[in-house]
C-alpha positions as CSV (number, residue, x, y, z in Angstrom):
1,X,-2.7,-76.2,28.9
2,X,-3.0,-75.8,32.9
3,X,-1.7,-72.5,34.2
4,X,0.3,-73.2,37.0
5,X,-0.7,-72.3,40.6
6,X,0.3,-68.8,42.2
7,X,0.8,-67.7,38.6
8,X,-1.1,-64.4,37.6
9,X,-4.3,-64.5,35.5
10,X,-4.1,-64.1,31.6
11,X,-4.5,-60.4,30.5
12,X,-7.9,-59.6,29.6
13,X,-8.3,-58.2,26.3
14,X,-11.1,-55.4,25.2
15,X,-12.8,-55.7,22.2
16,X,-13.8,-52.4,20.3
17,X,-17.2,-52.3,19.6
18,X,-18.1,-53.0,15.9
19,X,-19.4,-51.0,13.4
20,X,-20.7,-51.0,9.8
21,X,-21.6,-48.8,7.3
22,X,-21.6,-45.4,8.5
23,X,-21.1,-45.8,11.4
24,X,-18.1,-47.3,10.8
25,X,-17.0,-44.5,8.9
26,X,-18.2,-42.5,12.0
27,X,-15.5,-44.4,14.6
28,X,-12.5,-44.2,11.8
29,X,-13.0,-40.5,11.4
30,X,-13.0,-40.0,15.4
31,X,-9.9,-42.4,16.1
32,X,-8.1,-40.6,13.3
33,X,-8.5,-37.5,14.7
34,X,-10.7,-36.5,11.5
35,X,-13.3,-33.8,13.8
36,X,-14.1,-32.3,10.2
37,X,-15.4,-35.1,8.4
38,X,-16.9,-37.2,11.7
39,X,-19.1,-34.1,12.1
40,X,-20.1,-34.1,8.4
41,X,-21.3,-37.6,8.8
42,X,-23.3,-36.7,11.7
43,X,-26.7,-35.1,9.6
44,X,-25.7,-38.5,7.0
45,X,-26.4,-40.5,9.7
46,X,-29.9,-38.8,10.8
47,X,-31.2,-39.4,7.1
48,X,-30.4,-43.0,7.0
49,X,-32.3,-43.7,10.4
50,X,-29.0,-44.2,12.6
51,X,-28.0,-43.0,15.5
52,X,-24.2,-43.1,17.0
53,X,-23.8,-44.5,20.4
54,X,-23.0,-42.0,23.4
55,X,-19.5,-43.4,24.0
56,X,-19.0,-42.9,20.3
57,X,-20.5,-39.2,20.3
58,X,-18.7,-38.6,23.8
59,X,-15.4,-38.9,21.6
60,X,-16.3,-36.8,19.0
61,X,-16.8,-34.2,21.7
62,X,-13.4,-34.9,23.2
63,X,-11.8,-34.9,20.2
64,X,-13.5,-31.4,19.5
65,X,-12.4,-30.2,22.7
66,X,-8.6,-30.6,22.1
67,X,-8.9,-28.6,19.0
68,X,-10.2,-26.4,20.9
69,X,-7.7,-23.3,19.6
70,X,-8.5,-24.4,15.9
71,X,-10.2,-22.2,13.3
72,X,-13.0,-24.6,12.7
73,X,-14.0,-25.5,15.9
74,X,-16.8,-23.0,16.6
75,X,-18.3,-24.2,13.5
76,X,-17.5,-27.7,14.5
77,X,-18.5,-27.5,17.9
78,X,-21.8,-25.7,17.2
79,X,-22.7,-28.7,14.3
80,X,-22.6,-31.2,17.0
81,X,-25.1,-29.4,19.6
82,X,-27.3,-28.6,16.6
83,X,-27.2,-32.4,15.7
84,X,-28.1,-33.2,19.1
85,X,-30.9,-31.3,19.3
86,X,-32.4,-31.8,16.2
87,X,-32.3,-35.7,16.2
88,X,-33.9,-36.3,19.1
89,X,-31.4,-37.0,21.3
90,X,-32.6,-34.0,23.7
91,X,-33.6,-35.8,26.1
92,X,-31.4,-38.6,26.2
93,X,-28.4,-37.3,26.2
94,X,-28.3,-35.8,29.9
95,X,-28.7,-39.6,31.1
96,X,-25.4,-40.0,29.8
97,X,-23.2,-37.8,32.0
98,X,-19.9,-39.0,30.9
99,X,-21.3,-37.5,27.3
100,X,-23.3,-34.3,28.7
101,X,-20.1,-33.0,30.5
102,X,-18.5,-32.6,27.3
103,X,-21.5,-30.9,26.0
104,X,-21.3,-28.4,29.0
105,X,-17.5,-27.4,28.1
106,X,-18.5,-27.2,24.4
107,X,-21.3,-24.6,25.0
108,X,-19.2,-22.8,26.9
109,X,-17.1,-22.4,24.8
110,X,-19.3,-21.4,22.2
111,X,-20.5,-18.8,24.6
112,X,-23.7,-20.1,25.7
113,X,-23.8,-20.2,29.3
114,X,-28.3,-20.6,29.3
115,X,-27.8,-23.6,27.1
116,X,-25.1,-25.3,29.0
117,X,-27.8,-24.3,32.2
118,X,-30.5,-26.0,30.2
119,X,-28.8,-29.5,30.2
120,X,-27.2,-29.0,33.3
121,X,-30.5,-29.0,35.4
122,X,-31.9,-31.9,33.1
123,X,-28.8,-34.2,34.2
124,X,-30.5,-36.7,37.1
125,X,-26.8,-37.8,38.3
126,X,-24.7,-34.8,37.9
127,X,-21.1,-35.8,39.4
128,X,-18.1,-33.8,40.1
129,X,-17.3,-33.0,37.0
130,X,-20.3,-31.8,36.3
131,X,-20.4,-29.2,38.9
132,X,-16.9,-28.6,38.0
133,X,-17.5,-27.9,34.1
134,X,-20.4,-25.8,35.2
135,X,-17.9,-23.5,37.5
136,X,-15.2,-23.7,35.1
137,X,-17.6,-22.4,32.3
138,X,-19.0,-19.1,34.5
139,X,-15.2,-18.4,35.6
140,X,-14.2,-18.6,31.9
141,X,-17.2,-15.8,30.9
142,X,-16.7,-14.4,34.2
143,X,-20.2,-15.0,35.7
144,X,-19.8,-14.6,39.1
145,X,-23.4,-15.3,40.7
146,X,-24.6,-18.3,38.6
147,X,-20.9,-19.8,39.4
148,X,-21.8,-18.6,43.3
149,X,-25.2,-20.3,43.1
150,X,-23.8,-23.8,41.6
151,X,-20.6,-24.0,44.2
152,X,-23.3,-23.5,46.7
153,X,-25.3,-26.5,45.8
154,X,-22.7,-28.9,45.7
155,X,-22.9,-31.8,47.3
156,X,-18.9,-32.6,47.7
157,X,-16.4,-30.1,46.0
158,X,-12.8,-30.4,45.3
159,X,-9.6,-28.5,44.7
160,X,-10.8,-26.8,41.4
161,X,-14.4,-26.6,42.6
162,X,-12.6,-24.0,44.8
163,X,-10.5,-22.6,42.0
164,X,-13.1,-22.4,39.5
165,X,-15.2,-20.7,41.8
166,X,-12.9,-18.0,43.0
167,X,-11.8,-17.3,38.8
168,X,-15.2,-16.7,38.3
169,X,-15.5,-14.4,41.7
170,X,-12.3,-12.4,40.8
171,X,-13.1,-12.3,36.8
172,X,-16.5,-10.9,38.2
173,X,-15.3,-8.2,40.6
174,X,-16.6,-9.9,43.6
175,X,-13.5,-9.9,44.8
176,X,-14.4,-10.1,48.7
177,X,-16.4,-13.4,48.4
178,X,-13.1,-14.6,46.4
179,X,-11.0,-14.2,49.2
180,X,-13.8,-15.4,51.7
181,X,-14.0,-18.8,49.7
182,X,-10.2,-18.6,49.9
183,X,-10.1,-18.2,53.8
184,X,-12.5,-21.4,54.0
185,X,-10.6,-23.8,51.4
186,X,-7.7,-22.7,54.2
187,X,-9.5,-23.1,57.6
188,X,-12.2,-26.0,56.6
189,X,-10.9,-27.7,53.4
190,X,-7.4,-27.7,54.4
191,X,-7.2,-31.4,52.7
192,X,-7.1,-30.2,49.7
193,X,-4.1,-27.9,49.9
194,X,-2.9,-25.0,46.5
195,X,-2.6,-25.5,43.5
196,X,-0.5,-22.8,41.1
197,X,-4.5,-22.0,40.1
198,X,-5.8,-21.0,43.3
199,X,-3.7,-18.0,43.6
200,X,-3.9,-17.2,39.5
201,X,-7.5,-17.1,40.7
202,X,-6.9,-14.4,43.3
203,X,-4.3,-12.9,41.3
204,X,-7.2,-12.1,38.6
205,X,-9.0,-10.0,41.4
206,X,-6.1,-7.8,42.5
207,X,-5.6,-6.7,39.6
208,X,-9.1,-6.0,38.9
209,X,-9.9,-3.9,42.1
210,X,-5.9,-3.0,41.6
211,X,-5.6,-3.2,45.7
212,X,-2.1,-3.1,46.5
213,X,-2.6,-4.0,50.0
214,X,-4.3,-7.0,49.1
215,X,-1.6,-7.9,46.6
216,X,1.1,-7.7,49.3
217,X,-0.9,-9.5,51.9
218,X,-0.9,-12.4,48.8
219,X,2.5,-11.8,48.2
220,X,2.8,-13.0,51.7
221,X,0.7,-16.2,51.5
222,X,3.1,-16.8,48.3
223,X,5.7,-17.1,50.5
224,X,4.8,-18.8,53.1
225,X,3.2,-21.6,50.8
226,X,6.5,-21.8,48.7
227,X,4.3,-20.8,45.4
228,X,6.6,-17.6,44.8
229,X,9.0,-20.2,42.7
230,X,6.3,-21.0,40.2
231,X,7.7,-18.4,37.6
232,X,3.8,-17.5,35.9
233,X,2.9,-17.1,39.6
234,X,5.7,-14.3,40.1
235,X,5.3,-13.4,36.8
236,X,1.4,-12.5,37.4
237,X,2.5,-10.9,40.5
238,X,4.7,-8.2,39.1
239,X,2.4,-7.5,36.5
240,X,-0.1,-6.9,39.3
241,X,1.7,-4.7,41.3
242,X,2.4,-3.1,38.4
243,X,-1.4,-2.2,37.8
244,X,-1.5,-1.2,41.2
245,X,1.1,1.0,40.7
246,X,3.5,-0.3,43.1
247,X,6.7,-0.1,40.5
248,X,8.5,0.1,43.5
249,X,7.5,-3.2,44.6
250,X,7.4,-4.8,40.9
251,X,11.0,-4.1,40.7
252,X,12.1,-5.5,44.3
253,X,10.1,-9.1,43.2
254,X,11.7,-8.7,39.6
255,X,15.4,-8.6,41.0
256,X,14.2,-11.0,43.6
257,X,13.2,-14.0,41.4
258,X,16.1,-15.8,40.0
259,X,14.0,-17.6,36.7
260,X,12.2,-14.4,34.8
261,X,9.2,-15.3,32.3
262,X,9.8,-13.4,28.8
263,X,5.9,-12.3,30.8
264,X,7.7,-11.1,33.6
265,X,10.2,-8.8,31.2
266,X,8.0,-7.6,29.5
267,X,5.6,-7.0,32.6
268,X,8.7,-4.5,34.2
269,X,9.5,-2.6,30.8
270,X,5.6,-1.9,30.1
271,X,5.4,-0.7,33.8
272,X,8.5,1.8,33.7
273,X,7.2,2.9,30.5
274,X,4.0,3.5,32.0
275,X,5.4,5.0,35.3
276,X,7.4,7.8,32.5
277,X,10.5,6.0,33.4
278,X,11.5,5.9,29.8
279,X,15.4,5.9,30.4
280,X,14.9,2.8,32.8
281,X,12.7,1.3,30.7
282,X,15.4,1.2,27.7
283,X,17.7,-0.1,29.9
284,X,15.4,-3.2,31.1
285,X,14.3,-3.5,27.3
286,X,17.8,-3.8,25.9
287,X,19.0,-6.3,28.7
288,X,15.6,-8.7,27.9
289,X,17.5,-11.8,26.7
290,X,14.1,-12.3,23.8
291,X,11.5,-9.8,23.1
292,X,8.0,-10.0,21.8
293,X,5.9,-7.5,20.3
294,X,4.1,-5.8,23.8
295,X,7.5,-4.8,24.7
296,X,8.7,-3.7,21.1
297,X,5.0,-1.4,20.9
298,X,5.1,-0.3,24.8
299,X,8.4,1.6,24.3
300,X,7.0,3.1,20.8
301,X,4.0,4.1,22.4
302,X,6.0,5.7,25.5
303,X,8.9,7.4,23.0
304,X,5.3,8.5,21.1
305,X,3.4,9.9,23.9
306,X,6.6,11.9,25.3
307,X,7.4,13.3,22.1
308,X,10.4,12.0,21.4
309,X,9.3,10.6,18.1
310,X,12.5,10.2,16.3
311,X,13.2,7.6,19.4
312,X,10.1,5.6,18.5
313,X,11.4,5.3,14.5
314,X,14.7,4.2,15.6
315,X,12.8,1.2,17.7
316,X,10.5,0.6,14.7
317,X,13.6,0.9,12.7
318,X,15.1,-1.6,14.7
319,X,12.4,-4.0,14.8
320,X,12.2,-4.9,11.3
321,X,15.8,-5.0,11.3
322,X,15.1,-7.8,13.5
323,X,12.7,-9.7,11.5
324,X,10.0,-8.9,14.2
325,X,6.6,-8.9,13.0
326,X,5.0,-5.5,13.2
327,X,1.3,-5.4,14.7
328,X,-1.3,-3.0,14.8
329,X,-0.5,-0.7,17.4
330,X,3.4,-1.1,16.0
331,X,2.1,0.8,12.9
332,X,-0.6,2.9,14.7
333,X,2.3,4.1,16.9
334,X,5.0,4.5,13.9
335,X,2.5,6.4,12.0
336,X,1.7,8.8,14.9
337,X,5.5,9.5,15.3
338,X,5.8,10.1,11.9
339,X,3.0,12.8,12.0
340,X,4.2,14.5,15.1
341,X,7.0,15.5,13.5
342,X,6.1,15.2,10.0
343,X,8.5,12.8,8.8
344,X,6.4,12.1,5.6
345,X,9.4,10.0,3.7
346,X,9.8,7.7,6.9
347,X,5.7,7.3,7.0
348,X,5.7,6.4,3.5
349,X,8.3,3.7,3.9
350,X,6.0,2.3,6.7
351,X,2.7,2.5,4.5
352,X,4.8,0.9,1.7
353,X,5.6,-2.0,4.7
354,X,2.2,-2.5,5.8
355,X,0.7,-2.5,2.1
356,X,2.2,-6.0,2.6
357,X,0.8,-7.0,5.6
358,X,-3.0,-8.5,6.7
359,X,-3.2,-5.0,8.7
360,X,-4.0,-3.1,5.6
361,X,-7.8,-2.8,6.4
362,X,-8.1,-1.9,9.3
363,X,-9.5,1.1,10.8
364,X,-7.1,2.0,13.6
365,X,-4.2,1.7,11.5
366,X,-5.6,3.5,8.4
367,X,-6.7,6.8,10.7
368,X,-3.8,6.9,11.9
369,X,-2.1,6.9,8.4
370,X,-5.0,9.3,7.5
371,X,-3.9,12.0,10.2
372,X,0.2,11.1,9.5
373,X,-0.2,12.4,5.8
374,X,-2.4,15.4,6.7
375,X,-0.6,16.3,9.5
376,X,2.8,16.2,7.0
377,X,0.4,18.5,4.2
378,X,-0.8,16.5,1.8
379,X,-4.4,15.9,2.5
380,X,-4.8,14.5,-1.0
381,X,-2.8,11.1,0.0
382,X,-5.3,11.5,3.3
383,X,-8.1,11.4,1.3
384,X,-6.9,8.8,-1.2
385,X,-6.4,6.1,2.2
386,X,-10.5,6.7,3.2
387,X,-11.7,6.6,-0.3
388,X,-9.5,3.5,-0.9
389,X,-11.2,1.6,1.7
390,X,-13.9,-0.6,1.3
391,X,-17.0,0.9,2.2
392,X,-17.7,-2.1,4.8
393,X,-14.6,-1.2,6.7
394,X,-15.4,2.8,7.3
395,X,-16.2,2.8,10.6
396,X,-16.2,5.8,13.1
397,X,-13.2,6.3,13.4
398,X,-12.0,6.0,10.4
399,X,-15.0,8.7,9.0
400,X,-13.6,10.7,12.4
401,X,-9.9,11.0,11.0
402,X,-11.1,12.2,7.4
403,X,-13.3,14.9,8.7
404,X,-10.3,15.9,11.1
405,X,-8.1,16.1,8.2
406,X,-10.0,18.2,6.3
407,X,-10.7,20.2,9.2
408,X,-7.2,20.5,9.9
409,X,-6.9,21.9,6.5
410,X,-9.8,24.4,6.8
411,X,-12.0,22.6,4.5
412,X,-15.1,23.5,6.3
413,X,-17.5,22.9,4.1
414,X,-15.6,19.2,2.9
415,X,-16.4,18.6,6.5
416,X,-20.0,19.2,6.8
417,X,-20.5,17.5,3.2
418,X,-18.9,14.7,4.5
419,X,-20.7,14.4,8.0
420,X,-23.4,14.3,6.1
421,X,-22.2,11.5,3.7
422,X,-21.5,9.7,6.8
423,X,-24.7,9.8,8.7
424,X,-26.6,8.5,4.8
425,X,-23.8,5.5,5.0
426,X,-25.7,4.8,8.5
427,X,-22.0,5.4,10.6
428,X,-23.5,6.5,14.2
429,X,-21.4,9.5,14.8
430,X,-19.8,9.6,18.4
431,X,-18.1,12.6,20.5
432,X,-15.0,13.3,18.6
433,X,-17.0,13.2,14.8
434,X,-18.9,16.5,16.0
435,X,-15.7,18.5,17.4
436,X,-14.1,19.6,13.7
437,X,-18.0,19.8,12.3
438,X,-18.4,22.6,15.4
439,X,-15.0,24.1,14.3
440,X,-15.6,23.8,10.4
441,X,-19.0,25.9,10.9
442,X,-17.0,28.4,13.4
443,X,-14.4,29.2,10.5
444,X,-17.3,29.4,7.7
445,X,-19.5,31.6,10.2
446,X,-22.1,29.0,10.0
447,X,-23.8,29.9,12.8
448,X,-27.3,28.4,12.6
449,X,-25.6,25.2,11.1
450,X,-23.4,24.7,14.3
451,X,-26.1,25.2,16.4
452,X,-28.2,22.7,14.4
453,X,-25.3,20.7,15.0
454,X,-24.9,21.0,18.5
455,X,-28.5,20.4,19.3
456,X,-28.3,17.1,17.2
457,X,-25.2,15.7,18.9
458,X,-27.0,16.3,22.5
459,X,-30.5,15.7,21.7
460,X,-30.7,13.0,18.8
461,X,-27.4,11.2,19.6
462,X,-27.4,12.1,23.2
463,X,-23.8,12.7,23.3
464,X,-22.8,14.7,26.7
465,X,-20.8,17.7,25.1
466,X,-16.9,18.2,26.2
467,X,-15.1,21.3,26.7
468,X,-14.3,21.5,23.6
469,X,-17.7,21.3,22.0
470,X,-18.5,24.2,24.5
471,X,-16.3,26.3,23.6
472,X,-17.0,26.2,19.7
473,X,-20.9,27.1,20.7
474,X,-19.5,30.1,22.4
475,X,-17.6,30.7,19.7
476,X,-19.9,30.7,17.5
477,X,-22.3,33.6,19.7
478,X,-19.2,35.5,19.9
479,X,-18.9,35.2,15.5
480,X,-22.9,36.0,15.7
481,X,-22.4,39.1,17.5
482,X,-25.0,37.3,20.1
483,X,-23.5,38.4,23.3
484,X,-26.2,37.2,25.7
485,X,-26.4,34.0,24.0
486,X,-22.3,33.3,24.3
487,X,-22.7,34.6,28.0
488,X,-25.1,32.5,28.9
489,X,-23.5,29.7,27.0
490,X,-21.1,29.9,29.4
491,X,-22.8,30.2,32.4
492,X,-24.9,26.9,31.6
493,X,-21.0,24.9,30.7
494,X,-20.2,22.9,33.0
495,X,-16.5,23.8,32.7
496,X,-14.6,26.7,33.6
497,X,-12.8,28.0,30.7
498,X,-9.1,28.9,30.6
499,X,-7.6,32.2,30.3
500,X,-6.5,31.4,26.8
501,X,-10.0,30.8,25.8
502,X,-11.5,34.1,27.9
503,X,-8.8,35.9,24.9
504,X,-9.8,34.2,22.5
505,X,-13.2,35.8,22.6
506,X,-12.2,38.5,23.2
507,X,-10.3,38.7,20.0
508,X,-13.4,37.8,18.5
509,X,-15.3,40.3,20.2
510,X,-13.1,42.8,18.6
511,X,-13.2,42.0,15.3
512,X,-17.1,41.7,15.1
513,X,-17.1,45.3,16.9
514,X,-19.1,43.7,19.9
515,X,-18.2,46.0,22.4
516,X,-21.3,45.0,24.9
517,X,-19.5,41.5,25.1
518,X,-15.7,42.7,25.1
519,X,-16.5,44.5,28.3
520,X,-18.0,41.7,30.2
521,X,-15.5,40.1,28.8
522,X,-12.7,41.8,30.3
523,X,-14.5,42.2,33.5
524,X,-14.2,38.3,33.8
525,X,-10.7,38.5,33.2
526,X,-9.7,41.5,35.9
527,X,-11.9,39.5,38.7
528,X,-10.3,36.5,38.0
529,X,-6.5,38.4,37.6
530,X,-7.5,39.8,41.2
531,X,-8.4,36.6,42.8
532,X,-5.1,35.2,42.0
């Protein structure tokens, strides 16, 4: 049959390549999106001799790529660059840059920016993408200099070059050379225009050096540029100026922009709360037409830190009521409203609630359910929460809120047994563990003990004492009837202690009949009456 003339050619057809045996099995498990089992095969294949062709590997690395979010992929991921070094294919595979460009996002990901490096520098005809995976790699670990050092040696760069460079500049607070790249992609590279990415980029920085003048000046280029539309663009804006502190100008761009992000609501109500505008921030939360949990926890938290605790149970109240999740700082919030004004009843409800929940071991949550039930008297149900928990999941903090409920209690010695049990479970002790341990051996008149202790914490743990810790040192000379020892503990604090505490020696002072130190004492507090 003659195909007649002017008429267009037959379509060509591709043949996929054919495979057998395993390797078969190899190209059915990557075309049917089977990552799990094709990387299984991979260490079948090395023992029977074979090895799968780089277009055939290069999918398997795609296909790892776009499950990228899923459970098994670091496990995946790392079985594929473990098979590729082990079977020889070292040194073959950076000929193939179509394949080692995938590898470079996949150790990325995995975190390994030196391997990634490795077969970067071994590829002999690196393109674009390359480069580009390289950039987009250091911007996503926030690597500014190695991400500096590769734009610089690129032979022809492109729209993300520029974006992945300045993410990695922002990410790595060199924000300046960010906006210098910026001011040459606009003055040398104007061919290449903005991309929603370029300004995410920038936006990154702002809010890292949190430079409101910057983030108005980029507020202007928004503008002019017509990028102030794209609503993650605003969205990141307000959040911005939010970090800057510019609530003021937060609120004139959130009344401004006609399309609000659930971001962008939740953006404003986290930055009145934050700003102590807690009545404003109701109103905003109430009018957000869907909620997710940072705004649920952000007015908690706010209600929490203002004391206006029975305000943060109604909004926890409300939120189950809901069928919102709860998350960890919704219980660690909920539990520290409950303690603040000992509304044991409501906390139990909520310990019932998150009995239920994949919360239940963890630290945060549990000290905070630890100080809620001694702070509402019953240290026993304190206790009971730390012994209940696994050994493996007593970490500092959670050792920290048992010895402050005990201390809370006046269980001095409980405290100092129990420092001690912690320190024999290998915990490392930080700041606040030594704070009631001072104040346990202040109430028992341990003196030697709390100086012990205080000499450990700076020497052995090299913990920089607080105020705090000072002032249970001095207290402890003032218990020891060791005037010149609390004076000149208080000459070598670097703080300067209130009048409250000046008192509180002195009371001490009285009741171990030191007259010596009541008298400087009260000299201190006449000079400092007559300075006023």
């Amino acid at each position: 049959m003659s195909i007649p003339a002017g008429s267009p050619p037959p379509p060509t057809t591709t043949t996929a390549p054919s495979y057998t045996g395993l390797l078969a099995a190899l190209h059915h498990s990557v075309t049917g999106g089977h990552a799990a089992a094709a990387v299984y095969l991979l260490p079948e294949l090395s023992r029977a001799g074979l090895r799968p062709p780089f277009p055939l590997l290069s999918s398997l690395a795609r296909l790892l790529l776009l499950r990228r979010a899923a459970p098994s992929f670091p496990s995946l991921a790392g079985r594929l660059l473990l098979y590729v070094r082990l079977a020889g294919l070292k040194r073959l595979v950076p000929c193939s840059t179509h394949l080692a460009n995938r590898l470079l996002h996949l150790n990325f990901l995995l975190r390994r920016p030196r391997d990634a490096r490795r077969l970067f520098v071994r590829m002999p005809h690196p393109d674009i993408c390359s480069y580009n995976a390289m950039l987009a790699g250091y911007a996503r670990l926030a690597l500014a200099a190695p991400a500096a050092e590769v734009f610089a040696s690129m032979p022809n760069r492109d729209l993300l070059s520029y974006n992945a460079s300045m993410l990695a500049l922002a990410g790595g607070s060199e924000m300046q050379k960010a906006v210098a790249l910026y001011s040459e992609l606009r003055s040398t590279s104007t061919s290449l225009g903005y991309s929603d990415q370029t300004f995410l980029a920038l936006l990154v920085g702002c809010e890292k050096l949190m430079d409101r003048e910057l983030a108005r000046q980029l507020h202007a280029h928004l503008i002019l540029h017509g990028f102030l539309s794209d609503v993650n663009i605003a969205s990141s804006l307000v959040d911005v100026y939010i970090k800057c502190g510019c609530i003021a100008d937060a609120t004139d761009l959130f009344n401004e922009v006609p399309v609000k992000s659930m971001q962008m609501w939740t953006a404003i109500v986290c930055g009145y709360v934050e700003d102590d505008q807690l009545t404003t921030a109701r109103q905003l939360f109430d009018q957000m037409p869907k909620k997710n949990i940072l705004s649920w926890n952000a007015l908690m938290e706010g209600y929490v830190k203002h004391g206006q605790e029975e305000e943060a149970m109604s909004i926890f109240q409300r939120l189950i009521k809901e069928g919102v999740h709860p998350d960890q700082i919704t219980f660690s919030s909920c539990f520290r409203g409950c303690a603040a004004v000992s509304a044991l009843k409501c906390g139990q409800q909520v310990h019932g609630r998150l009995s239920k929940t994949r919360f239940y071991d963890n630290a945060m949550i549990l000290s905070s359910l630890i100080d809620m039930y001694s702070r509402c008297g019953y240290l026993a149900d304190a206790i009971q929460v730390f012994c209940l928990t696994d050994q493996e999941n007593r970490d500092t903090v959670l050792w920290n809120a048992l010895l402050g409920a005990l201390c809370h209690h006046g269980h001095g010695q409980e405290v100092i047994e129990s420092f001690v049990q912690m320190i024999r479970e290998r915990q490392k002790p930080d700041a606040n563990t030594f704070l009631p341990v001072l104040k346990s051996c202040c109430h028992c008149n341990l003196v030697e003990e709390g100086m012990g202790f205080f000499e450990l914490m700076t020497e052995r743990y090299r913990i920089v004492p607080g105020e705090d810790h000072y002032f249970c040192l001095v207290d402890l000379f003032s218990c020891s009837s060791s005037h010149d020892k609390m004076i000149d503990g208080i000459k070598n604090s670097p703080f300067v202690f209130s009048k409250q505490v000046w008192e509180t020696l002195a009371g001490n002072c009285i009741i171990h009949g030191d007259s010596e130190s009541l008298k400087l004492i009260e000299e201190h507090l006449a000079e400092s009456a007559s300075q006023k």
